[in-house]
NULUM-738149 format. One record per atom (N, C-alpha, C): residue number from 0; residue in three letters; chain; x negated, z negated, y negated. Coordinates in steps of 0.02 Angstrom, whole numbers, plus 50000, padded with zeros to 5 digits. Each point is the difference from the previous one (the first is absolute). Layout:
PT   n res chain  east    up north
PT NUM Ala     A     X     Z     Y
...
***
This chain:
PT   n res chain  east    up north
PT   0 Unk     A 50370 49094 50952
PT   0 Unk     A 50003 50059 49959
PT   0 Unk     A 50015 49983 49926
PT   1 Unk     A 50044 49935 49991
PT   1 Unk     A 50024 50002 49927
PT   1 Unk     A 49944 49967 49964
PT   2 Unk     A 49983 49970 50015
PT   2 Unk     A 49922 49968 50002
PT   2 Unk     A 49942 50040 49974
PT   3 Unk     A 49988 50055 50041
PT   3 Unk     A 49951 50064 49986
PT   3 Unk     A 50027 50010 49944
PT   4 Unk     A 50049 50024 49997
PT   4 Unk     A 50052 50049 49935
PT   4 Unk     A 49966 49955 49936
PT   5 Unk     A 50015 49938 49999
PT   5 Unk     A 49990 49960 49930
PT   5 Unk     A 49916 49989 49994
PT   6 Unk     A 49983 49987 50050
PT   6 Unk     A 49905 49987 49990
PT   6 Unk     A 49969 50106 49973
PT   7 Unk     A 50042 50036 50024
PT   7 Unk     A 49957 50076 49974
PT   7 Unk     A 50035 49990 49939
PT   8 Unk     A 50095 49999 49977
PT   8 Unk     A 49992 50013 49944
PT   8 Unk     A 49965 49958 49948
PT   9 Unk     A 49984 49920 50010
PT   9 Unk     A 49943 49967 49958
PT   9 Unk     A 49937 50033 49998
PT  10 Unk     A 49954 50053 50037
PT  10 Unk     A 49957 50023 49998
PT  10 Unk     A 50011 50063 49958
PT  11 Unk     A 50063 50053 50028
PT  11 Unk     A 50004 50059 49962
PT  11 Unk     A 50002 49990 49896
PT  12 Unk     A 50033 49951 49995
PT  12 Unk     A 50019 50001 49944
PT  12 Unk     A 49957 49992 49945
PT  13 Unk     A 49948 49989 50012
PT  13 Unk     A 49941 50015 49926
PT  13 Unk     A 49987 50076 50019
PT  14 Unk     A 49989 50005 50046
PT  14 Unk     A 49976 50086 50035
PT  14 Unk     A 50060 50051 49971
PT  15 Unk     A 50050 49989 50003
PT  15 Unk     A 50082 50047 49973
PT  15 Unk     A 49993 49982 49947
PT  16 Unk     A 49990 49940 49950
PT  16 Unk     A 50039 50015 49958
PT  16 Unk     A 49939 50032 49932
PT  17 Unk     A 49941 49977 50028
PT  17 Unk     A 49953 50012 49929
PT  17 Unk     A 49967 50078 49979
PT  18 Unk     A 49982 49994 49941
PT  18 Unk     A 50015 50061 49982
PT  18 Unk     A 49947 50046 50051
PT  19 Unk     A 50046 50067 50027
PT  19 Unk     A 49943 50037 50057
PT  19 Unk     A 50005 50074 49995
PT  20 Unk     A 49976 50045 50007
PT  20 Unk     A 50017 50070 49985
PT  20 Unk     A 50078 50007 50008
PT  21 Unk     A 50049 49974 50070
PT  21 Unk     A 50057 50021 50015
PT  21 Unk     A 50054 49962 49915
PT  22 Unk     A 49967 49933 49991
PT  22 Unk     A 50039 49990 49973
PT  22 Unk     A 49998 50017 49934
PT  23 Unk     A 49941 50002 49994
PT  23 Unk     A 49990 50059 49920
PT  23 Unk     A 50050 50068 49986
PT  24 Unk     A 49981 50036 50054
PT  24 Unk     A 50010 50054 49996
PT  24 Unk     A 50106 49970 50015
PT  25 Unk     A 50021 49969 50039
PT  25 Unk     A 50076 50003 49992
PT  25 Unk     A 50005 49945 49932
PT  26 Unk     A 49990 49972 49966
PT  26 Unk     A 50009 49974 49926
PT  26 Unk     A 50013 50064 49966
PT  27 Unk     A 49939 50033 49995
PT  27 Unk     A 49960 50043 49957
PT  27 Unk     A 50084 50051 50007
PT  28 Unk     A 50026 50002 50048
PT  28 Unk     A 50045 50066 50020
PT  28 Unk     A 50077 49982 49979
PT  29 Unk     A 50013 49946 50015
PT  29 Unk     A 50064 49946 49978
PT  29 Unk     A 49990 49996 49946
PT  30 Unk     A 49956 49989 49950
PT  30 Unk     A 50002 50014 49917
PT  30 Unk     A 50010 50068 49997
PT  31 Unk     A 49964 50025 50015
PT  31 Unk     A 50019 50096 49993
PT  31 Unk     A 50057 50012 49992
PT  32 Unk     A 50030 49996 50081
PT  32 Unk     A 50063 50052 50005
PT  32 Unk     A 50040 49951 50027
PT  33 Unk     A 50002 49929 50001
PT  33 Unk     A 50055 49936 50011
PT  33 Unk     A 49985 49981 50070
PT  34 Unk     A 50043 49947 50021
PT  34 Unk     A 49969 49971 50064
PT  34 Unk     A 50040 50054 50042
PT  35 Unk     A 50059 50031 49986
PT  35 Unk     A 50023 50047 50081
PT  35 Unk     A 49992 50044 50009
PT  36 Unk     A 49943 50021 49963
PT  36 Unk     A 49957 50058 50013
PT  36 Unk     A 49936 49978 50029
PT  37 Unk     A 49991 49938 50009
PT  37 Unk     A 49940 49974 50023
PT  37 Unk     A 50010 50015 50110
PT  38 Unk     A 50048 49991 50014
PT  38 Unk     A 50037 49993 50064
PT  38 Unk     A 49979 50044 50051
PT  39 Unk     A 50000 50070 49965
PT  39 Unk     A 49981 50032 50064
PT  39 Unk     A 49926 49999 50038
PT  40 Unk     A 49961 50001 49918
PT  40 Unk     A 49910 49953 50037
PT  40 Unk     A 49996 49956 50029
PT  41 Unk     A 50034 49946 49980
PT  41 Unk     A 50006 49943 50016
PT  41 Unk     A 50017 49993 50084
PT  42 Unk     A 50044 50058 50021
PT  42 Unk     A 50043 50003 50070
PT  42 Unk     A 49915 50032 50023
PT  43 Unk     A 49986 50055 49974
PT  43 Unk     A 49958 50045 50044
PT  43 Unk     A 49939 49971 49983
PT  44 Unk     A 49980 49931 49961
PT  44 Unk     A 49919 49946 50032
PT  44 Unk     A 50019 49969 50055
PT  45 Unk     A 50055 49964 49988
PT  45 Unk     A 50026 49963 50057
PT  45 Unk     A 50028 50018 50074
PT  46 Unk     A 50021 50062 50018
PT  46 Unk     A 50012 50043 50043
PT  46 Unk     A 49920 50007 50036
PT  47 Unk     A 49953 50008 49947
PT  47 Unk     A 49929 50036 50047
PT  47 Unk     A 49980 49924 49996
PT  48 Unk     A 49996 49938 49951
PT  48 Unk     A 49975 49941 50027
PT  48 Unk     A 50021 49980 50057
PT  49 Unk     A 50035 50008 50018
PT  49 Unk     A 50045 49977 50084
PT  49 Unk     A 49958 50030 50045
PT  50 Unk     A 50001 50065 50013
PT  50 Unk     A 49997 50017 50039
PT  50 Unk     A 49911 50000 50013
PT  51 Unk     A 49950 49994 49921
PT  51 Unk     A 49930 50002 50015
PT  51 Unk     A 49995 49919 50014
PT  52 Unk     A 50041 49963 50005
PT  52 Unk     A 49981 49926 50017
PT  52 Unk     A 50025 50013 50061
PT  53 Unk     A 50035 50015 50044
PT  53 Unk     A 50020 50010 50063
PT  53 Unk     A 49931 50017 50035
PT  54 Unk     A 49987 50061 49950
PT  54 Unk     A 49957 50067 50032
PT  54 Unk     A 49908 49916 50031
PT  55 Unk     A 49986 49987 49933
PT  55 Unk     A 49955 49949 50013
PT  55 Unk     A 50008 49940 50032
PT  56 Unk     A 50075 49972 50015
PT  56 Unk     A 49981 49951 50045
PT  56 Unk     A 50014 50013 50067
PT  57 Unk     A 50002 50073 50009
PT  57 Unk     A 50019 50021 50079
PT  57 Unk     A 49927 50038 50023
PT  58 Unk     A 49962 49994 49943
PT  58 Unk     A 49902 50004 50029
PT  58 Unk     A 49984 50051 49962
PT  59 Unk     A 50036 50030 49934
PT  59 Unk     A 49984 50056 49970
PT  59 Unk     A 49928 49987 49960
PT  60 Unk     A 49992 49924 49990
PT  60 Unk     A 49942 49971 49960
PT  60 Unk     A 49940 50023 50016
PT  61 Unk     A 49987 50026 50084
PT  61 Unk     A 49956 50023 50016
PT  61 Unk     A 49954 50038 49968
PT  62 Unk     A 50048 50064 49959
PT  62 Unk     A 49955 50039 49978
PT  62 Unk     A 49961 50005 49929
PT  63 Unk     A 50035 49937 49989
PT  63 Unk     A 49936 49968 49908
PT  63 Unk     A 49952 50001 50046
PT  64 Unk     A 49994 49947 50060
PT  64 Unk     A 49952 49952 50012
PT  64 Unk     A 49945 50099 50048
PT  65 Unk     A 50051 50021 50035
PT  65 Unk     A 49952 50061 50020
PT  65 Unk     A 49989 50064 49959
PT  66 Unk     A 50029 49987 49952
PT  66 Unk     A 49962 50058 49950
PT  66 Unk     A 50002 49996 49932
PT  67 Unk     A 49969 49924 49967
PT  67 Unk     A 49995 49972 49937
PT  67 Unk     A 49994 50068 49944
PT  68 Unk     A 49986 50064 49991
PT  68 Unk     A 50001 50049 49954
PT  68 Unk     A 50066 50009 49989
PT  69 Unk     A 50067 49988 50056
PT  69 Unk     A 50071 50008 49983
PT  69 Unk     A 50026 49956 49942
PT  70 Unk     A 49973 49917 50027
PT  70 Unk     A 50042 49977 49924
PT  70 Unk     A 49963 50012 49936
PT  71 Unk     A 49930 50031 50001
PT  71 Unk     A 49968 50013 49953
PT  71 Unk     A 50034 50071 49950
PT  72 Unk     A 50019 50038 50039
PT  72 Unk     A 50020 50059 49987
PT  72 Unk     A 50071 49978 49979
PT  73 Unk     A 50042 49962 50017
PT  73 Unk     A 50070 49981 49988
PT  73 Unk     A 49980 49953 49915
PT  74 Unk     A 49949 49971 50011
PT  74 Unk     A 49967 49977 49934
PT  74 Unk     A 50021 50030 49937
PT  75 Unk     A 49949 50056 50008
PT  75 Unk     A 49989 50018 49926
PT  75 Unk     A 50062 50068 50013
PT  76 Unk     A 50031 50016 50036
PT  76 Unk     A 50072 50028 50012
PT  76 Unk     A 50022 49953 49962
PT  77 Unk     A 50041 49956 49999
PT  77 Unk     A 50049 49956 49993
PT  77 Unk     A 49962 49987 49915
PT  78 Unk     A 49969 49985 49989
PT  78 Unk     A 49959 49984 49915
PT  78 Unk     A 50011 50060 49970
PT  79 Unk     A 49969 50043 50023
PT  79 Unk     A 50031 50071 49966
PT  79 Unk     A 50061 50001 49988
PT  80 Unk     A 50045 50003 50064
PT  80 Unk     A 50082 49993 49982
PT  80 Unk     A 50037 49953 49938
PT  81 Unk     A 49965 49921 50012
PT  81 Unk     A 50028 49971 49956
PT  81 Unk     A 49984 50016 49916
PT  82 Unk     A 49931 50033 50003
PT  82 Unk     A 49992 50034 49920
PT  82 Unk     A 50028 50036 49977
PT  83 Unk     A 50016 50051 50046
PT  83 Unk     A 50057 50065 49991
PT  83 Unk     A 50064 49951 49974
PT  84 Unk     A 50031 49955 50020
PT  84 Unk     A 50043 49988 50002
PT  84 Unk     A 49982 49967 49941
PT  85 Unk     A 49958 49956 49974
PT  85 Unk     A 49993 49950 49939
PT  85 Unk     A 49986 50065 49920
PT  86 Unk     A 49974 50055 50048
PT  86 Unk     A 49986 50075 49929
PT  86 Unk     A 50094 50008 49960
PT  87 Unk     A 50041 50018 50072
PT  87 Unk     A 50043 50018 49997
PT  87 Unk     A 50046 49960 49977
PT  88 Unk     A 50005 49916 50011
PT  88 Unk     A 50045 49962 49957
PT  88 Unk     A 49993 49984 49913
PT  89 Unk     A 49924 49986 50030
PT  89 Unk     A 49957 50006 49909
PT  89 Unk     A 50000 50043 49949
PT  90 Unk     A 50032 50039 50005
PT  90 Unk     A 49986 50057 49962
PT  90 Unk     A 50080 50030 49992
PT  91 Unk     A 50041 49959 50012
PT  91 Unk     A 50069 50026 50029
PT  91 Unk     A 50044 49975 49928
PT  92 Unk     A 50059 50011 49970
PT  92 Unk     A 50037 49973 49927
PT  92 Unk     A 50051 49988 50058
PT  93 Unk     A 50044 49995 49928
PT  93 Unk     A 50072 49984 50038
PT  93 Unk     A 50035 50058 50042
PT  94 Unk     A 50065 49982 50041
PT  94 Unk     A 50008 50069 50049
PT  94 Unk     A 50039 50026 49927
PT  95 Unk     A 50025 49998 49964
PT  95 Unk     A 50035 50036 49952
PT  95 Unk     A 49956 50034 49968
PT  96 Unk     A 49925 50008 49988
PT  96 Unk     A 49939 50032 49992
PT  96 Unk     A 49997 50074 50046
PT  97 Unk     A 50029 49941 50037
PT  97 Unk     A 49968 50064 50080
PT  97 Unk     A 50073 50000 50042
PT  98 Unk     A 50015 50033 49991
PT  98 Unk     A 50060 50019 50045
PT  98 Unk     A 50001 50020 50070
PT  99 Unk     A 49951 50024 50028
PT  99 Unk     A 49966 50034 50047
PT  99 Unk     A 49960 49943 50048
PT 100 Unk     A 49994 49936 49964
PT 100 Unk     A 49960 49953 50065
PT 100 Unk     A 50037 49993 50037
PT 101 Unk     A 49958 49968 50072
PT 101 Unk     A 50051 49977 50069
PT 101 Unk     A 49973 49948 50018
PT 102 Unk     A 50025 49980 50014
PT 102 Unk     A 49996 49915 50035
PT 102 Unk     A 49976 50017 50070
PT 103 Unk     A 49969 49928 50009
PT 103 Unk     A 49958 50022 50090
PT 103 Unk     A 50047 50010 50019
PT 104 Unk     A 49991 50031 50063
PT 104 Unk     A 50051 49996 50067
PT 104 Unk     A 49969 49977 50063
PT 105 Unk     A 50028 50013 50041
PT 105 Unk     A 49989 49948 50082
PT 105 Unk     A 49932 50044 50013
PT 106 Unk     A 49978 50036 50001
PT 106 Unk     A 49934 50019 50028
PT 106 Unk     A 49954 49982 49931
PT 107 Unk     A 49992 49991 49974
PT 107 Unk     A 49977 49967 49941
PT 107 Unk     A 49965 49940 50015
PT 108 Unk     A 50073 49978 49996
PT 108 Unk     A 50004 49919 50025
PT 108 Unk     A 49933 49999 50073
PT 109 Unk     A 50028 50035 50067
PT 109 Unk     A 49957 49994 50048
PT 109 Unk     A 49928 50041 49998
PT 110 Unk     A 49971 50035 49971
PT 110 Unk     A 49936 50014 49965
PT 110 Unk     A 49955 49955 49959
PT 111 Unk     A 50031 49965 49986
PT 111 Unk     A 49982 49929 49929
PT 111 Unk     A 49988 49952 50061
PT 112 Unk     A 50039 49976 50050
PT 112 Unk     A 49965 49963 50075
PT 112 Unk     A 49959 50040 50035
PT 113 Unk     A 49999 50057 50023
PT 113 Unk     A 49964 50018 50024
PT 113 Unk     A 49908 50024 49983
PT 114 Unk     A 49993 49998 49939
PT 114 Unk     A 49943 49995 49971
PT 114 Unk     A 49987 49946 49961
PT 115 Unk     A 50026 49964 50027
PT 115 Unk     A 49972 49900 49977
PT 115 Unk     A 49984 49988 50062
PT 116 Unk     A 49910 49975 50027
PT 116 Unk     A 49979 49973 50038
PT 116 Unk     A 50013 49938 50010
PT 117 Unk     A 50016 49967 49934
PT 117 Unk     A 49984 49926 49981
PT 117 Unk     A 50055 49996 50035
PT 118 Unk     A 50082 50020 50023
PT 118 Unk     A 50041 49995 50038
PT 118 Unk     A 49965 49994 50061
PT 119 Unk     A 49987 50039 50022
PT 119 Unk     A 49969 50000 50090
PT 119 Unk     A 49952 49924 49996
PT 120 Unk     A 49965 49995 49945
PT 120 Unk     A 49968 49932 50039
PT 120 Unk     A 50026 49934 49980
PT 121 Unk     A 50060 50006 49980
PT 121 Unk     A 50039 49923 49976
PT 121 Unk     A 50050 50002 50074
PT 122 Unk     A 50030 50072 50013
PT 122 Unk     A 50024 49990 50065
PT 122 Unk     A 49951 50009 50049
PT 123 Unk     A 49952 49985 50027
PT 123 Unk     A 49962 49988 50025
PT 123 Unk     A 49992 49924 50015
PT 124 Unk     A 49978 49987 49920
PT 124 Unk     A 49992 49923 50011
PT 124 Unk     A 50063 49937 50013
PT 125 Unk     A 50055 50044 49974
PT 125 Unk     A 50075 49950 50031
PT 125 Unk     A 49997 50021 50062
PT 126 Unk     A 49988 50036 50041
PT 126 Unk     A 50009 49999 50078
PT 126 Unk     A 49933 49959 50025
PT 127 Unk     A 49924 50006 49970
PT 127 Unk     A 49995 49907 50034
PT 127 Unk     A 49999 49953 49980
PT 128 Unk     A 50054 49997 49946
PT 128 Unk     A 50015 49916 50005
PT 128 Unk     A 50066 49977 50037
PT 129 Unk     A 50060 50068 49999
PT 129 Unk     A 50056 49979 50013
PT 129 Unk     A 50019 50046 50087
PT 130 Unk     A 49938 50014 50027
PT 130 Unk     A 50030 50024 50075
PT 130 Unk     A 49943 50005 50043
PT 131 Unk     A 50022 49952 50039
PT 131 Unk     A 49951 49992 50057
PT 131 Unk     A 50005 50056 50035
PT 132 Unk     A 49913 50019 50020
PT 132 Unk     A 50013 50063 50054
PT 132 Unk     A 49999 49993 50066
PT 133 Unk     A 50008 49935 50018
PT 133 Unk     A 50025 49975 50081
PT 133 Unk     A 50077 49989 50000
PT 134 Unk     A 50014 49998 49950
PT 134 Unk     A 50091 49981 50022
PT 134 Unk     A 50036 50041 50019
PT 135 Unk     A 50051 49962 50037
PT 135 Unk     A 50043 50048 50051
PT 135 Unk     A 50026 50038 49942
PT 136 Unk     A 50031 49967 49962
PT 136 Unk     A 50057 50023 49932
PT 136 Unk     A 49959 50033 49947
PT 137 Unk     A 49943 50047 50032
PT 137 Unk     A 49950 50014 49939
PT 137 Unk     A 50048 50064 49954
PT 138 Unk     A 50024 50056 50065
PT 138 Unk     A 50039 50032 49960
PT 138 Unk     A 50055 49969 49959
PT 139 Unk     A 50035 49939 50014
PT 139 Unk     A 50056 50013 49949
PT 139 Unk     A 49962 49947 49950
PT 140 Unk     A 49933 49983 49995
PT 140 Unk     A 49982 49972 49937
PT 140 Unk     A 49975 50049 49954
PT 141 Unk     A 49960 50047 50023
PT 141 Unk     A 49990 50078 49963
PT 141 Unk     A 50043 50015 49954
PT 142 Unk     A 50077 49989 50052
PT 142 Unk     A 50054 50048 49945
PT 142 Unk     A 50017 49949 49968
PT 143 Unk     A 50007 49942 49986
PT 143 Unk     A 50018 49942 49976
PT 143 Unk     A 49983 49988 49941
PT 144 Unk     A 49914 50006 50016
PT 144 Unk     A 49943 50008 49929
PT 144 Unk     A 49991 50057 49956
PT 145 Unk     A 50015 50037 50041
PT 145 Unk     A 50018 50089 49966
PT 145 Unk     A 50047 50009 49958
PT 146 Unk     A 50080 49961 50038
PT 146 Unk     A 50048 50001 49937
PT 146 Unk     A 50021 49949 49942
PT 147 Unk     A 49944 49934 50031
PT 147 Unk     A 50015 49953 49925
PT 147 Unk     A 49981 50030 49950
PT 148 Unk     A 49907 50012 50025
PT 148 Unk     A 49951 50048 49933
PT 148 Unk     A 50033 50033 49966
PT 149 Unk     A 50055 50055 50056
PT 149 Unk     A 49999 50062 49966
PT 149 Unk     A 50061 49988 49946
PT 150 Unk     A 50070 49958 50029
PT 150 Unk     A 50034 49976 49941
PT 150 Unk     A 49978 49943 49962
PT 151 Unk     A 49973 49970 50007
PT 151 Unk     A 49948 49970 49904
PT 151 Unk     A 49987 50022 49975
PT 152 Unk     A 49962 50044 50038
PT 152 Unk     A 49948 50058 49933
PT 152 Unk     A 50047 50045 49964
PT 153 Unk     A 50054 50010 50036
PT 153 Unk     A 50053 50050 49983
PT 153 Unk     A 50045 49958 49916
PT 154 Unk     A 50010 49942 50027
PT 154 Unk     A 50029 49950 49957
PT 154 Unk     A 49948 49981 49957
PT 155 Unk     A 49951 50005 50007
PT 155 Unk     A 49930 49979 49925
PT 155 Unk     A 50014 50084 49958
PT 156 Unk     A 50007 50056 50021
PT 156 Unk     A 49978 50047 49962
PT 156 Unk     A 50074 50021 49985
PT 157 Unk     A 50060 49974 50013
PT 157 Unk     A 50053 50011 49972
PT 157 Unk     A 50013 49959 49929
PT 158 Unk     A 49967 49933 50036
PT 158 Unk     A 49981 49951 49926
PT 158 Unk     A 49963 50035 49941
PT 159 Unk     A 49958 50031 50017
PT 159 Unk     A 49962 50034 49951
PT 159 Unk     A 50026 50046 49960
PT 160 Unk     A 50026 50037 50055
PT 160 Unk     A 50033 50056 49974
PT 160 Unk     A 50055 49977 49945
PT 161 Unk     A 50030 49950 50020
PT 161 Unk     A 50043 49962 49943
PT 161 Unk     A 49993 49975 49944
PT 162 Unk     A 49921 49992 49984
PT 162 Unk     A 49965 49962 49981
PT 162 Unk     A 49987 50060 49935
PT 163 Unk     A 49980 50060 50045
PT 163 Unk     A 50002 50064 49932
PT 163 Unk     A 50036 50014 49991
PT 164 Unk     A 50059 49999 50021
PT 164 Unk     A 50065 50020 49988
PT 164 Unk     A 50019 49969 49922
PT 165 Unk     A 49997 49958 50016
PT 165 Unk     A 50028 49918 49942
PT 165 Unk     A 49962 50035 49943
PT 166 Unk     A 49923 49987 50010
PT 166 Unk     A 49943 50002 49937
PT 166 Unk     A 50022 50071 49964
PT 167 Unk     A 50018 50066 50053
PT 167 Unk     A 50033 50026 49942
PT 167 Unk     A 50050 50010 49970
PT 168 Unk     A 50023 49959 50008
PT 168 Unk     A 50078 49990 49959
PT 168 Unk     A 49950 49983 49913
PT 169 Unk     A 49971 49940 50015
PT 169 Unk     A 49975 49974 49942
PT 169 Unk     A 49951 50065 49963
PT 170 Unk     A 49971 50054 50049
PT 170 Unk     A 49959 50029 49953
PT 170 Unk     A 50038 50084 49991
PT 171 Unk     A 50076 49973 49964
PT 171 Unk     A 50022 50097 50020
PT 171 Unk     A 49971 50053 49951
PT 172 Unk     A 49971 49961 49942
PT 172 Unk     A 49983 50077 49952
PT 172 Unk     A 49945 50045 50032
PT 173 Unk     A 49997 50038 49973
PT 173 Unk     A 49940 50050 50033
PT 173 Unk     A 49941 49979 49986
PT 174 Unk     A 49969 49992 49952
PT 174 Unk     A 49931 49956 50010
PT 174 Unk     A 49993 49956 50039
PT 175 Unk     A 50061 49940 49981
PT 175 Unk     A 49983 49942 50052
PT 175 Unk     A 50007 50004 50079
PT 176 Unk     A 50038 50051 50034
PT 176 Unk     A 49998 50063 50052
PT 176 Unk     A 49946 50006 50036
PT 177 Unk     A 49953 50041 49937
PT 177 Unk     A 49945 50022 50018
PT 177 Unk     A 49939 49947 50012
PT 178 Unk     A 50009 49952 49952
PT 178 Unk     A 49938 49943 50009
PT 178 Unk     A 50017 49955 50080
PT 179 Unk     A 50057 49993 50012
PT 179 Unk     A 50024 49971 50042
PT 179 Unk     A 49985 50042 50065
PT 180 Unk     A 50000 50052 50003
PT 180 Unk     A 49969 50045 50062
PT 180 Unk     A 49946 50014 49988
PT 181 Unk     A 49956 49992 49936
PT 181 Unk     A 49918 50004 50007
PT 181 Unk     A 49971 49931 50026
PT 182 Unk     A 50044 49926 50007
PT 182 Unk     A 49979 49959 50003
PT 182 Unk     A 50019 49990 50083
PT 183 Unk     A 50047 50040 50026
PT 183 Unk     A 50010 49981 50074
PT 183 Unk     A 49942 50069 50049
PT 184 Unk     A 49987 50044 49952
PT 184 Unk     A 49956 50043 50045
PT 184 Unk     A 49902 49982 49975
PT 185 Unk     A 49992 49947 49948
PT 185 Unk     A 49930 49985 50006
PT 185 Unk     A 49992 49945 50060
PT 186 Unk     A 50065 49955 50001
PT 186 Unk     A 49981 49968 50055
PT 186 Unk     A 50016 50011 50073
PT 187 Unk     A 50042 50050 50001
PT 187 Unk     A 49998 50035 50053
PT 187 Unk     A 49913 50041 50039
PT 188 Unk     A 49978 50025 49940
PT 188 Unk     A 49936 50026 49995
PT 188 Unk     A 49947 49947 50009
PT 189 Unk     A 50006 49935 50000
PT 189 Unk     A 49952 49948 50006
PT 189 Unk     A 50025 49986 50075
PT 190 Unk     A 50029 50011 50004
PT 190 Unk     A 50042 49970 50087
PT 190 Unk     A 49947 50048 50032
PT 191 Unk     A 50029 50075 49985
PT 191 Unk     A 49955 50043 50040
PT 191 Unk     A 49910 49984 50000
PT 192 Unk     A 49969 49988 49966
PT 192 Unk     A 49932 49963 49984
PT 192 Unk     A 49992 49964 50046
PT 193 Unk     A 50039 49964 49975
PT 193 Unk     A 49994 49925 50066
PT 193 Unk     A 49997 50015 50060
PT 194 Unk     A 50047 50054 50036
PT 194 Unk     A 50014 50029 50050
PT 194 Unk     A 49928 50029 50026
PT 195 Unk     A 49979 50023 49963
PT 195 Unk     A 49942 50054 50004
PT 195 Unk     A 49929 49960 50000
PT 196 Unk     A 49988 49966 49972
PT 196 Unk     A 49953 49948 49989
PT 196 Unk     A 49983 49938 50065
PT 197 Unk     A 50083 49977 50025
PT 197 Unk     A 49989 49940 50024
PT 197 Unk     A 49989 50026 50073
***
């Protein structure tokens, strides 16, 4: 088992840490409104990553493979979402501008996983490299692989989130504010592209 643990997290870790809608969008939010406002999304991606990596390595995968229009439709769902979300940071000043913004919260957070396909097929593809489907111990490798992913990924987008946190310290005036959230929601907006495209 400790073995598995270190060979997935050498695999997860270009996958967590580089730049991806989740981690755009928690940067993008940790500059906003600081990293402990980043927390409750952060709880409610990771809450529904658990349980949709459970959901797929206990045979939920089935239904990409039997009704390919679902992840299509979760597609351009999830691209849409992340634009909404790249309109809404981009276009956003400082909160002393806006008194009235809110920071994600836990359904936020689990909406932002749930309309990322590209999630369903990375956990897809760590369940066949890291769990045989003849082994006796298949269930407790499921949950094994379910909860390294799900705390890395949790720990890459807390990094991030720290990561905007910091950058706006350096950018507090209001212009530099504003360029600094037009520059985390165009590439947020290229994430979504990518999303949509690839």
């Amino acid at each position: 088992m400790l073995e598995t643990t270190i060979t997935l997290l050498l695999f997860l870790f270009p996958l967590a840490y580089s730049p991806g809608p989740g981690n755009m969008f928690f940067a993008a939010n940790g500059a906003r409104f600081g990293f402990s406002a980043t927390v409750p999304a952060n709880a409610g991606y990771h809450v529904a990553a658990w349980v949709v990596a459970i959901g797929i390595g206990m045979g939920f995968g089935w239904i990409a493979t039997a009704f390919p229009l679902f992840l299509v439709t979760i597609k351009y769902l999830g691209s849409a979402y992340v634009l909404y979300l790249a309109w809404s940071i981009g276009r956003a000043g400082s909160l002393q501008d806006d008194p009235n913004a809110r920071h994600a919260g836990f359904w936020d957070g689990a909406i932002l996983l749930l309309l990322n396909p590209k999630g369903y097929l990375i956990v897809a593809l760590i369940f066949t490299q890291f769990v045989d489907a003849t082994a006796d111990s298949q269930i407790l490798l499921i949950i094994l692989v379910s909860t390294v992913a799900t705390i890395n990924n949790l720990i890459a987008f807390a990094v991030w989130a720290y990561i905007g946190d910091r950058l706006a310290l350096v950018f507090r005036r209001e212009t530099d504010a504003r360029r600094l959230n037009m520059l985390f929601g165009v590439m947020l907006a290229l994430v979504a592209v990518w999303m949509l495209l690839d």
